[in-house]
C-alpha atoms as one frame of an Amber mdcrd trajectory, in Angstrom:
protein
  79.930  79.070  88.472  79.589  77.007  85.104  81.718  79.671  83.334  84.873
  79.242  85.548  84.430  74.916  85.324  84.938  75.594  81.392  87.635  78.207
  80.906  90.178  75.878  79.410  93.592  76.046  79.813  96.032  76.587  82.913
  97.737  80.147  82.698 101.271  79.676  82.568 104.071  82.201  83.225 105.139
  85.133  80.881 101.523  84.942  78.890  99.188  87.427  78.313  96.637  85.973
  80.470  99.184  85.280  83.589  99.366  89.206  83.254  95.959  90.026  82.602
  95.649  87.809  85.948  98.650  89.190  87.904  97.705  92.818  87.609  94.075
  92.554  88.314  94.905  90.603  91.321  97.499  93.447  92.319  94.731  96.178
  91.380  92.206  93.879  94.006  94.911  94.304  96.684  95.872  97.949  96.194
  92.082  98.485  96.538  91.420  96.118  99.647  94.484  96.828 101.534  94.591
 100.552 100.655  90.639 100.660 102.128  91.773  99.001 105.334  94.737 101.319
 106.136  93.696 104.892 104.968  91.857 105.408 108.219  94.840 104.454 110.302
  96.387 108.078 109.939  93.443 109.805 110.284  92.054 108.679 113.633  93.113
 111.739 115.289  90.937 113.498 113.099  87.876 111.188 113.506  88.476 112.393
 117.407  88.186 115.764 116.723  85.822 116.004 113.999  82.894 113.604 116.016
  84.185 114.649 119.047  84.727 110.927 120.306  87.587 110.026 122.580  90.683
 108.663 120.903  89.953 104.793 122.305  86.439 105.118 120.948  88.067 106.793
 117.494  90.500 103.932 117.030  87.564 100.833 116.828  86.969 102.542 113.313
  90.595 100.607 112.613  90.386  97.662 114.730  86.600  96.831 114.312  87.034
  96.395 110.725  90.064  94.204 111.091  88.630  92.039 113.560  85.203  91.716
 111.039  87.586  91.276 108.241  89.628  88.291 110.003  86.121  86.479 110.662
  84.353  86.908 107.704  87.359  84.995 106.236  85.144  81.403 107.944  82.336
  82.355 105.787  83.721  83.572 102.820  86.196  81.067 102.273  83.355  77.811
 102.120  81.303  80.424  99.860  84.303  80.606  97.344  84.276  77.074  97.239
  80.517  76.273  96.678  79.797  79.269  94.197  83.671  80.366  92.643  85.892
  82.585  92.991  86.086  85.378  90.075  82.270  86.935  90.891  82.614  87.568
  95.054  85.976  88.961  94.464  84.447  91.582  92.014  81.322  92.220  94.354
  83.562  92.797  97.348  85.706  95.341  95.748  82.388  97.232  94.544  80.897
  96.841  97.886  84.276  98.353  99.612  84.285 101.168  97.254  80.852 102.223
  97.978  81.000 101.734 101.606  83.641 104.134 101.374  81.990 106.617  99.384
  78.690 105.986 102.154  81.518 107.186 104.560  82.039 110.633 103.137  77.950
 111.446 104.106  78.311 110.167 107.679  76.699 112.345 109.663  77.911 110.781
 113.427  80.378 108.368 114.371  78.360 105.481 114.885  77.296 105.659 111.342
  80.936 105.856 110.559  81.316 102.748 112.996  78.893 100.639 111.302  79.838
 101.128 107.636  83.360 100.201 108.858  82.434  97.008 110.847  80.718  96.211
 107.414  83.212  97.078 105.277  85.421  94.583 107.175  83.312  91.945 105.649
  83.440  93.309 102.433  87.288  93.486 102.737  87.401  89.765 103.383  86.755
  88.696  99.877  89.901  89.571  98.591  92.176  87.052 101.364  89.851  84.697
 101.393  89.395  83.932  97.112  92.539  85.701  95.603  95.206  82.317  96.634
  93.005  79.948  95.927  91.948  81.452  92.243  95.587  82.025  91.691  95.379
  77.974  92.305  92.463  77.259  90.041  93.907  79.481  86.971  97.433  78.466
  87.037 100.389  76.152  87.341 102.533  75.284  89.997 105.418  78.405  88.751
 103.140  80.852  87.694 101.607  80.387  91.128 104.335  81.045  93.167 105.268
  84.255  90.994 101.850  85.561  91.269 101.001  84.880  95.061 104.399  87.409
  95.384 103.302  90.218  92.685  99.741  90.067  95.230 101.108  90.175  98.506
 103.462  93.238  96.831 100.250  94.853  96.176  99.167  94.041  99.452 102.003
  96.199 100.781 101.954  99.102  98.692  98.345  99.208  99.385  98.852  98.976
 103.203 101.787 101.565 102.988  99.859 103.925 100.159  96.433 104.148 102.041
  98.208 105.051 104.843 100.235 108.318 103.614  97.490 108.970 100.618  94.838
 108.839 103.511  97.309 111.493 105.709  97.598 113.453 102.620  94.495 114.175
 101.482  93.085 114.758 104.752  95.838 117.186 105.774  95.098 118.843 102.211
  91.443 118.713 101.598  89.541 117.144 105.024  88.707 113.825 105.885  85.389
 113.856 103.537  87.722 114.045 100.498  89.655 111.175 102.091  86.498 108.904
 101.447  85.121 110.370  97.766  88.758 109.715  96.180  89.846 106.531  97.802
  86.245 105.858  96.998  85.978 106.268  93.576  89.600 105.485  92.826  88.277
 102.448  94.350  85.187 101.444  91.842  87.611 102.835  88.974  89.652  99.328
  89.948  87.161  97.098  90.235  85.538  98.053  87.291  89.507  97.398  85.680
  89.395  94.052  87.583  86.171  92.923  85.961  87.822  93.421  82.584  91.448
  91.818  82.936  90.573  88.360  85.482  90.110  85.707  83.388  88.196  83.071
  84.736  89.625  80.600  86.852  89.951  77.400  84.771  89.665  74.532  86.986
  87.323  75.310  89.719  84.905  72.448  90.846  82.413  73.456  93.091  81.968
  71.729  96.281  78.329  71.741  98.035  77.757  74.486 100.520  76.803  72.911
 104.617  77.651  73.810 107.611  78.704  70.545 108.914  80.812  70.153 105.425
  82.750  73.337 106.161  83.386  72.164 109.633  84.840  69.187 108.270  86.739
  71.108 105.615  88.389  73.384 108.149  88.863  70.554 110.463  90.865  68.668
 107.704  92.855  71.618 107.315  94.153  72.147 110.477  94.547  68.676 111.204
  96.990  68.757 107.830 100.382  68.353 109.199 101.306  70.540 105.635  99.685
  73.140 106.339  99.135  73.899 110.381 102.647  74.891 110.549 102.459  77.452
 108.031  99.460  78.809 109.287 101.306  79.088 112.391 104.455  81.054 110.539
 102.328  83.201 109.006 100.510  84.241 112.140 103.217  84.362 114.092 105.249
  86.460 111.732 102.566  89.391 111.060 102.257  89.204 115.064 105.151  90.488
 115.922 105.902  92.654 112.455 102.710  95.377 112.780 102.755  95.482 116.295
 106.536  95.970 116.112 105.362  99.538 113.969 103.066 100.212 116.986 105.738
 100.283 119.645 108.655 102.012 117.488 105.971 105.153 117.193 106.153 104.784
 120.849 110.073 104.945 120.920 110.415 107.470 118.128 107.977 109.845 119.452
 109.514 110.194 122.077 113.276 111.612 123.161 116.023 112.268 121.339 114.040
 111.902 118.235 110.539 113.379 118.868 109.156 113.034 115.884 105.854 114.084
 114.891 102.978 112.442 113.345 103.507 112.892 109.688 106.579 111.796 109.998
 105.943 108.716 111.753 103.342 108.078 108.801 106.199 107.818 106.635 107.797
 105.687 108.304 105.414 102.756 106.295 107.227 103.372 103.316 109.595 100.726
 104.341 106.811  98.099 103.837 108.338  98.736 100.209 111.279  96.646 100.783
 108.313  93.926 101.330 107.033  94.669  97.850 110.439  93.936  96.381 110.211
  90.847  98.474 107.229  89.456  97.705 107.314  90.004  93.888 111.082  88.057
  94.321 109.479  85.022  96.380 108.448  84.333  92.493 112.032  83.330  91.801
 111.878  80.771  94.878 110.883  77.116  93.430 108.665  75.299  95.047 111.006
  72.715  96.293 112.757  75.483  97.982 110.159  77.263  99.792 111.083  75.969
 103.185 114.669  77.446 102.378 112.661  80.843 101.149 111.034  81.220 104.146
 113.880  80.472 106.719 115.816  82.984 104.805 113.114  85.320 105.416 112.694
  85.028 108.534 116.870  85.292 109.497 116.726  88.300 107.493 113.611  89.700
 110.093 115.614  88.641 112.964 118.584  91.054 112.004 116.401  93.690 110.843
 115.128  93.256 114.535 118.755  93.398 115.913 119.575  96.604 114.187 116.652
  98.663 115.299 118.642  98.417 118.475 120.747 101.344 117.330 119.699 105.048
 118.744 120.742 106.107 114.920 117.586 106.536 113.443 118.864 105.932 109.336
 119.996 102.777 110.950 116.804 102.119 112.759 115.029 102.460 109.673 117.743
 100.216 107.406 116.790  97.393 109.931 112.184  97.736 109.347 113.258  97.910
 105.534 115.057  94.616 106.556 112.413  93.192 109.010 109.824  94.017 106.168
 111.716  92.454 103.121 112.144  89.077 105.516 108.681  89.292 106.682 107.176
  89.525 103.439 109.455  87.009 101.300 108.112  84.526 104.352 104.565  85.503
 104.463 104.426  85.013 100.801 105.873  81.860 100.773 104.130  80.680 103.374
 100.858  81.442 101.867 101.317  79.923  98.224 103.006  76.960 100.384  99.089
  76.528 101.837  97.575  76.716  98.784 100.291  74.207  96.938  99.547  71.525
  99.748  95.942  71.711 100.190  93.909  68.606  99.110  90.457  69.978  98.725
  89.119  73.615  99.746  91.334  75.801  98.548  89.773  78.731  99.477  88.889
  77.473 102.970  92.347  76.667 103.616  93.693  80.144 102.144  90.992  81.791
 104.389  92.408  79.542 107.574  95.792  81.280 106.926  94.196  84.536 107.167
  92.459  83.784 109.878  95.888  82.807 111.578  97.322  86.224 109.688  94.781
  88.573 111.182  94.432  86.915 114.695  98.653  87.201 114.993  97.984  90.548
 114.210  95.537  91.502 117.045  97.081  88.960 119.569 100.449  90.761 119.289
  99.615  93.930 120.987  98.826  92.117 124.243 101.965  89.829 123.941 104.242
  92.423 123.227 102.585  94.697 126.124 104.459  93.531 128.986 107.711  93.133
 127.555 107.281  96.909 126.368 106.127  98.224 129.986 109.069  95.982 131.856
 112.223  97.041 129.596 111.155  99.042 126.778 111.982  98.612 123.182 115.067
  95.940 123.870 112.939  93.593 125.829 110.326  94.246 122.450 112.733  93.391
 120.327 113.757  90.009 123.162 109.928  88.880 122.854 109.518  89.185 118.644
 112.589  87.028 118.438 111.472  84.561 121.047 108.487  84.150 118.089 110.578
  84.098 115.121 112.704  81.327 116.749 109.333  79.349 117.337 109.216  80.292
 113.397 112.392  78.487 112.262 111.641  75.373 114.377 107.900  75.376 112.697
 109.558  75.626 109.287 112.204  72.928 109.978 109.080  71.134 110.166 107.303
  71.421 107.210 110.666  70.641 105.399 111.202  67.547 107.042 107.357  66.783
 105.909 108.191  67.383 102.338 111.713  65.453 102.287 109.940  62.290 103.846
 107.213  62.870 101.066 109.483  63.250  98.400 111.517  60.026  99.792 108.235
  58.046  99.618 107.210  59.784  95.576
């Protein structure tokens, strides 16, 4: 878009525009993220209120992921042929109404559908908010601002989910939809005044045989393949290590019930902290960032060993601090060492993100039904050491680079 080719100047850290920027992008996430989670609580009540069986319930969670995580191949080579500020604003206001459209559905397969599209809608956000970060600012001010958006990320993950439980135990799962709704078009409307344009986006023509190409390049980037491979790897084994501990936790001595296994998302806030820290990480370092990350997951994993459940929680505030502090690392890391497509290669690691996420349930399966939550807790670390070795590599990448510089 000829407006974002002329903004001028590159944002730089501690300005008013690198908040104007940072907060609007946090907004973006609390709104996607929060839209994408709120229904996670609430699928018992779906059941009962369509009268659908629970498996039939539950594809109004996982169809919209798995729409979201390929809509990220279109929307990523649209971000880079028309820019980046506009779709992010249009998918926010298309979320938020889809939501409200949700409040008036009168059978499930209405509900279904305006989910499955929603997933679309929620795609905008991964697949534009990197690489704008990457257009609008330097190198610093990126790294500080990928972590302030993947905090929002969390607390929008975490927040939908126990808003979404709230509400609905309060007021009914039609209330769910006209608040989270209209809290939702409140934000974008606050997005379209704070995000400045991004200030040196060039526009590359839209084919399908150039974004082939473009995602081909990508993955054949020995720069950035590994860290879509950490990325997808660590959000593998971190959600669907929330899925199995309901399992364990449900169950005796602890038996706890549903609300409270809700809250047990509020340790995603340790990834908040996380994130927003990864700021503080130069980018020199970010191979260090990340392996530290990822050490600090594996002992959070050790520690939910215990049958003491304020230590099994101490160890997912520690998986989720590691996780995040990696993931956001990781991500800015893609965006830092992408030649060309920016958005196309942030959308790749999304791709990677999303497709961990769904691919986990089925790895982890097995080790669940052999040995329980120990042989769990055996397979995620199998992946996190696959992690470390993957990370070894991209610093080995960057020392020969800076060698040759």
């Amino acid at each position: 878009m000829p407006q974002e080719a002329s903004a001028p100047a590159v944002i730089e850290r501690g300005t008013a525009a690198y908040r104007r920027a940072s907060l609007a992008l946090f907004l973006a996430s609390l709104v996607i993220f929060g839209n994408l989670y709120a229904i996670h609580p609430l699928l018992p009540l779906i059941s009962a209120e369509y009268q659908v069986s629970t498996l039939r319930a539950s594809n109004a969670f996982t169809l919209s992921s798995l729409t979201l995580g390929l809509s990220l191949l279109l929307h990523g080579p649209l971000s880079d042929a028309f820019g980046r500020r506009a779709p992010l604003i249009t998918g926010m206001t298309v979320t938020a109404l889809l939501t409200l459209g949700m409040a008036f559905a009168g059978d499930f397969d209405t509900l279904l559908w305006l989910r499955v599209a929603q997933g679309v809608a929620l795609g905008v956000l991964p697949a534009t908010a990197i690489a704008y970060l990457g257009d609008s600012m330097n190198r610093q001010a990126l790294i500080a601002a990928v972590g302030l958006y993947i905090g929002g990320n969390t607390l929008g993950g975490a927040g939908g989910r126990v808003l979404g439980g709230f509400i609905a135990d309060h007021f009914g799962l039609q209330m769910v939809f006209l608040i989270i709704g209209a809290s939702s078009l409140i934000c974008a409307l606050a997005v379209a005044l704070l995000l400045p344009a991004a200030s040196v986006f060039k526009p590359q023509p839209l084919s399908l045989g150039g974004s082939l190409r473009t995602f081909r390049s990508h993955l054949s980037n020995r720069a950035l393949l590994p860290a879509y491979l950490v990325g997808g790897l660590g959000f593998m084994v971190f959600i669907n290590l929330y899925t199995f501990i309901t399992f364990r936790l449900s169950a005796e001595p602890w038996q706890l019930g549903a609300g409270s296994l809700g809250l047990l998302f509020l340790t995603y806030m340790a990834g908040t902290f996380s994130a927003g820290m990864s700021g503080r990480v130069g980018a020199s370092r970010a191979p260090q960032g990340m392996v530290l990350g990822v050490l600090v997951f594996m002992v959070g994993c050790l520690i939910t060993l215990s049958d003491q459940l304020w230590i099994i929680i101490a160890g997912l505030l520690l998986n989720s601090f590691g996780f995040f502090l990696t993931h956001s690392l990781a991500n800015s890391w893609v965006n830092q060492h992408a030649a060309h497509g920016k958005a196309s290669a942030s959308s790749l690691y999304s791709v990677f993100y999303y497709l961990g996420a769904a691919g986990g349930i089925y790895y982890l399966a097995p080790f669940w039904k052999a040995a329980g939550w120990p042989a769990v807790i055996g397979g995620s670390l199998l992946m996190l050491l696959i992690s470390l070795a993957l990370i070894g590599y991209l610093y080995r990448g960057q020392q020969r680079r800076s060698q040759k510089a």
